[in-house]
C-alpha positions, 0 to 999 in steps of 0.5 A: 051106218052107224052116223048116218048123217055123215052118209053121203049121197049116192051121186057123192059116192059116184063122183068118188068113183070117177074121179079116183083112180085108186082103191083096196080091192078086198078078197076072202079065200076058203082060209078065211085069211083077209087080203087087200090089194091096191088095184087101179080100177074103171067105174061105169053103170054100178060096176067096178073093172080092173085088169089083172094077171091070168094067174095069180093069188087074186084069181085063186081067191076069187074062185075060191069066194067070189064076195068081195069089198073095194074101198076109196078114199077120196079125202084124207086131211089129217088135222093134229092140232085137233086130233082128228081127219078130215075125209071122205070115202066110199066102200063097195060091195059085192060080188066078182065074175070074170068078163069074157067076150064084150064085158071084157071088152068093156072093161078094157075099153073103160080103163084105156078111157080113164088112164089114156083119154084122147088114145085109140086103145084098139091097137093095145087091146088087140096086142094084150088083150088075151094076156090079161084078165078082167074083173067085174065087181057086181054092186050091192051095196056102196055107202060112203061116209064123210067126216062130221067137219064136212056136215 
């Protein structure tokens, strides 16, 4: 990192994971074309769970190139009157696999736990549990930075 006194530490980073609910999952197929997606997302023991669709641009990029990026923005003040923002996010890297069997379940698990605390997800897993995929994002790296009014 170019301002390593912005870095963040990496328990500010896990925070940043928890706490958010939102972040630009990033793909490259063989094309080279970019895409970014929106996609809600689980945090959990250096790995990133989504859901998603069977089929799809997502899987087809995936299969082609499975490195990917996921981005979090945590903090995000625009300041006019100084020309400048205030924020604090978080960039995550690695590498997809699709989860089968128990780390599907995980993930899943993980996921009702974040958006539907307190209810049995049980009964929605069993339901649609076979009409979804779920995605895994190995870490390798995550580095987050914050902007130098929070130093």
């Amino acid at each position: 990192m170019r301002r390593a006194r912005q870095q963040l530490s990496q328990s500010e980073c896990e925070r940043i994971l928890n706490q958010n609910t939102s972040g630009i999952l990033a793909l490259c197929g063989k094309d080279q074309q970019p895409y970014g997606v929106p996609l809600s997302y689980a945090y959990a023991e250096n790995r990133i769970f989504f859901h998603i669709a069977k089929s799809g641009h997502k899987m087809d990029l995936i299969q082609e190139n499975p490195k990917a990026s996921f981005t979090v923005i945590d903090q995000d003040h625009v300041r006019p009157e100084l020309f400048t923002t205030q924020y604090k996010s978080v960039i995550v890297q690695g590498r997809i696999l699709m989860a089968k069997d128990a780390l599907k379940r995980e993930g899943l698990i993980k996921l009702s736990e974040k958006y539907s605390p307190g209810i049995d997800p049980e009964p929605e897993i069993k339901r649609y549990g076979d009409q979804c995929e779920v995605l895994v994002l190995e870490m390798m790296t995550c580095t987050g930075k914050q902007a130098k009014e929070y130093l």
